[in-house]
SERO-4910 file (N, C-alpha, C, O; in steps of 0.05 Angstrom, whole numbers):
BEGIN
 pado doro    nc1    nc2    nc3   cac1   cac2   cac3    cc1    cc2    cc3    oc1    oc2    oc3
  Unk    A  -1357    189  -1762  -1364    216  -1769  -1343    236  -1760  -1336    254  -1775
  Unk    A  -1330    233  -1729  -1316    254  -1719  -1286    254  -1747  -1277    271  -1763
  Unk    A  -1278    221  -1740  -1251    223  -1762  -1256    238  -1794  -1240    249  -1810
  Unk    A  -1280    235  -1794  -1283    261  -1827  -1276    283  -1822  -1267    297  -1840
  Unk    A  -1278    295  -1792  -1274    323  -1797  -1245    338  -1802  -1226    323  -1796
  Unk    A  -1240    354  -1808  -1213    366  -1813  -1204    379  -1786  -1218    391  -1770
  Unk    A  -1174    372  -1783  -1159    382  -1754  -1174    406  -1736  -1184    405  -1714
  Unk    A  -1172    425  -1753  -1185    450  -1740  -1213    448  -1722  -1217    457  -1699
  Unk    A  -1228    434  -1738  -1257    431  -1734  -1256    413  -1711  -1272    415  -1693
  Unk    A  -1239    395  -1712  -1236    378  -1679  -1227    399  -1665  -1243    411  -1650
  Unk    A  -1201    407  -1667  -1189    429  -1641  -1215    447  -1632  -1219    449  -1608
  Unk    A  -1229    456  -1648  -1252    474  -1649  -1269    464  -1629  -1280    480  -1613
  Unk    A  -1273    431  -1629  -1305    422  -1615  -1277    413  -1589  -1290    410  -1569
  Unk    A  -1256    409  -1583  -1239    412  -1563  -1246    435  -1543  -1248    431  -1519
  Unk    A  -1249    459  -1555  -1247    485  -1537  -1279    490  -1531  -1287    508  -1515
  Unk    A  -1292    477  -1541  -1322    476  -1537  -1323    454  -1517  -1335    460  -1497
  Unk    A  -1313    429  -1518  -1315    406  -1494  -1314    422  -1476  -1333    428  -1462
  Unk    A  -1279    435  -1471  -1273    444  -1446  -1291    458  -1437  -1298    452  -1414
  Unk    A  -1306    483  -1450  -1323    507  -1438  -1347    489  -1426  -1355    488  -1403
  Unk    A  -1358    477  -1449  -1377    458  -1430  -1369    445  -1405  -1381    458  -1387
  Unk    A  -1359    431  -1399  -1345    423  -1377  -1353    433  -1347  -1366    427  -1327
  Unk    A  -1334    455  -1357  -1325    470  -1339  -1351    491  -1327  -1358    495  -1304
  Unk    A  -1362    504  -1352  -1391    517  -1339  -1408    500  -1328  -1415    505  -1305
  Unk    A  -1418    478  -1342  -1424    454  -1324  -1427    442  -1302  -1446    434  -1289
  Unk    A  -1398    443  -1299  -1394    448  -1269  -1393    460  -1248  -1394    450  -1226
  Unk    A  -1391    490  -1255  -1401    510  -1238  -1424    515  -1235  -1434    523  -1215
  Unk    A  -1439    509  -1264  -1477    511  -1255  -1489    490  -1238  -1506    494  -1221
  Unk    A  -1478    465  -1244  -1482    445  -1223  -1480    456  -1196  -1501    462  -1185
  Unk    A  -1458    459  -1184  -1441    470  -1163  -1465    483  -1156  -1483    472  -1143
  Unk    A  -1466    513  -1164  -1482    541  -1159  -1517    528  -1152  -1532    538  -1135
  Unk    A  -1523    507  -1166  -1552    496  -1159  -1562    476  -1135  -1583    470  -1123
  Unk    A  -1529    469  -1134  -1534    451  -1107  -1520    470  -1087  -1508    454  -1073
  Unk    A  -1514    491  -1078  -1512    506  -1063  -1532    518  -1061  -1531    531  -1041
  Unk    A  -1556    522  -1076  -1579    535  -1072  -1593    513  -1053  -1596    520  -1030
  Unk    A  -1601    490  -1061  -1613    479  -1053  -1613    467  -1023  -1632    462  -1008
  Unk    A  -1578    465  -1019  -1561    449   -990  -1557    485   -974  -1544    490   -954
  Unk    A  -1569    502   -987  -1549    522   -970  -1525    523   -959  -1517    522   -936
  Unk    A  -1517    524   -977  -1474    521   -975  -1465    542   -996  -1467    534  -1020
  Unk    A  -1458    563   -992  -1444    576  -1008  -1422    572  -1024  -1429    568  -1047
  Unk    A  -1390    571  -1019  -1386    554  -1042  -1373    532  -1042  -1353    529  -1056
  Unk    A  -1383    512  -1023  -1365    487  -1024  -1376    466  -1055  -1362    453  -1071
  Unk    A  -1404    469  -1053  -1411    453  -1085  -1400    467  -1109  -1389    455  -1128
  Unk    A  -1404    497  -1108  -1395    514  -1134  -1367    493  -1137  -1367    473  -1152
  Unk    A  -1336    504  -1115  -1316    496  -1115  -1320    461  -1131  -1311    451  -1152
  Unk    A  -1336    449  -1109  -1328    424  -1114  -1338    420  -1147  -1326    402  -1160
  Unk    A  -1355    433  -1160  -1366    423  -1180  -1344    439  -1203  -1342    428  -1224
  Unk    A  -1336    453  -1200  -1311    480  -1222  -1282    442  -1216  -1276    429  -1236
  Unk    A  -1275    438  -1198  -1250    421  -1192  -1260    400  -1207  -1245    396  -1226
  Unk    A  -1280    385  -1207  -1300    360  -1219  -1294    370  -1249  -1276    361  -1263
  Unk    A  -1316    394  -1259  -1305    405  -1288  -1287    406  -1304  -1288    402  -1328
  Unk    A  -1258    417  -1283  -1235    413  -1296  -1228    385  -1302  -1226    374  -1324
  Unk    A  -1222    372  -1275  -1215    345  -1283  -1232    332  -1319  -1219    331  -1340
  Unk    A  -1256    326  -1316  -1272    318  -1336  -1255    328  -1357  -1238    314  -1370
  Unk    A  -1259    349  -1361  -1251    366  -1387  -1222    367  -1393  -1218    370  -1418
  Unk    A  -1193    364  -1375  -1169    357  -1378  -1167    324  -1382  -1147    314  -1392
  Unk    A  -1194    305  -1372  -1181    275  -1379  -1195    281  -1410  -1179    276  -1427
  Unk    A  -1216    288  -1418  -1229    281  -1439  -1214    302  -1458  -1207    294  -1480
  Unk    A  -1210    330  -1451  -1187    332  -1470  -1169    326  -1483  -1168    329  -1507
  Unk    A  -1145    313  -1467  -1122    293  -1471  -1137    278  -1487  -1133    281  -1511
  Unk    A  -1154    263  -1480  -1158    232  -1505  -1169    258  -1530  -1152    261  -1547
  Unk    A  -1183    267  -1532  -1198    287  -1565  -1165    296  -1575  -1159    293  -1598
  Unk    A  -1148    306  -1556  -1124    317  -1576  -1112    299  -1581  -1105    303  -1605
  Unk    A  -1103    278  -1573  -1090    254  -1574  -1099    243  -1597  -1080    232  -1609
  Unk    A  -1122    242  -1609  -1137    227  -1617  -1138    246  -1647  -1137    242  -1672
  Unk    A  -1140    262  -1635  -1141    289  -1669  -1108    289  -1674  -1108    305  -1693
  Unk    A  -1085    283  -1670  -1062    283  -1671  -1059    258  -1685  -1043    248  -1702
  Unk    A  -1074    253  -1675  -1059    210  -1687  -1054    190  -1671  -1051    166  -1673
  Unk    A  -1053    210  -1649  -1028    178  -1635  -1041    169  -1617  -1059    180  -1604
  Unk    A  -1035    150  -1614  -1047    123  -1604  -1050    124  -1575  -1031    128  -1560
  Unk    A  -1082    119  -1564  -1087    134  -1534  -1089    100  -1512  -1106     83  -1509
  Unk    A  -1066    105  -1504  -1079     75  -1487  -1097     67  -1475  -1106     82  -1458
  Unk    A  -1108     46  -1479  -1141     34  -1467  -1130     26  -1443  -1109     14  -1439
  Unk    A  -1157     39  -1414  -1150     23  -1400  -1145     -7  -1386  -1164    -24  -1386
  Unk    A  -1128    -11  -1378  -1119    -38  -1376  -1133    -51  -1364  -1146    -35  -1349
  Unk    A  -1141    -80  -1360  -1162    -99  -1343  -1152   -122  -1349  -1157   -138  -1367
  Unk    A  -1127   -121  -1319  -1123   -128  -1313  -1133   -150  -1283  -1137   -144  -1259
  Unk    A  -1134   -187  -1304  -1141   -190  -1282  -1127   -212  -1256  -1110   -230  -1259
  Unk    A  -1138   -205  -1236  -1121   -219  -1210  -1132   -237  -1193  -1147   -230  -1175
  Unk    A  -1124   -264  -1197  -1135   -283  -1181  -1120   -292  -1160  -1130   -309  -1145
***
């Protein structure tokens, strides 16, 4: 279904991943600082958590709306 859509309309649900993400993560954050009484070490930690999420899962959506070929990770194994 996603590959039907036209470029834009991916870039589009791209800038929507990220915002999700990222608010996400600060509401997370902001709720467990209510609860632990910690001002803002969960906010912080959950905004740093958001970004990450939203810069790995970005890279693969643009990658992926571009064309080019996103490497799987490897499993590799060691005996």
């Amino acid at each position: 279904m996603v590959n039907r859509l036209p470029p834009t309309m991916r870039l589009i649900g791209i800038g929507w991943y990220f915002a999700v993400c990222i608010v996400g993560g600060i509401l997370g954050g902001l709720g467990l600082d209510y609860v632990a009484g910690t001002t803002p070490l969960f906010t912080m930690l959950g905004l740093f958590f958001g970004l990450f999420i939203a810069c790995y899962g970005g890279y693969r959506m643009i990658m992926e709306a571009l064309g080019t070929q996103v490497p799987a990770p490897r499993k590799d194994k060691q005996d």
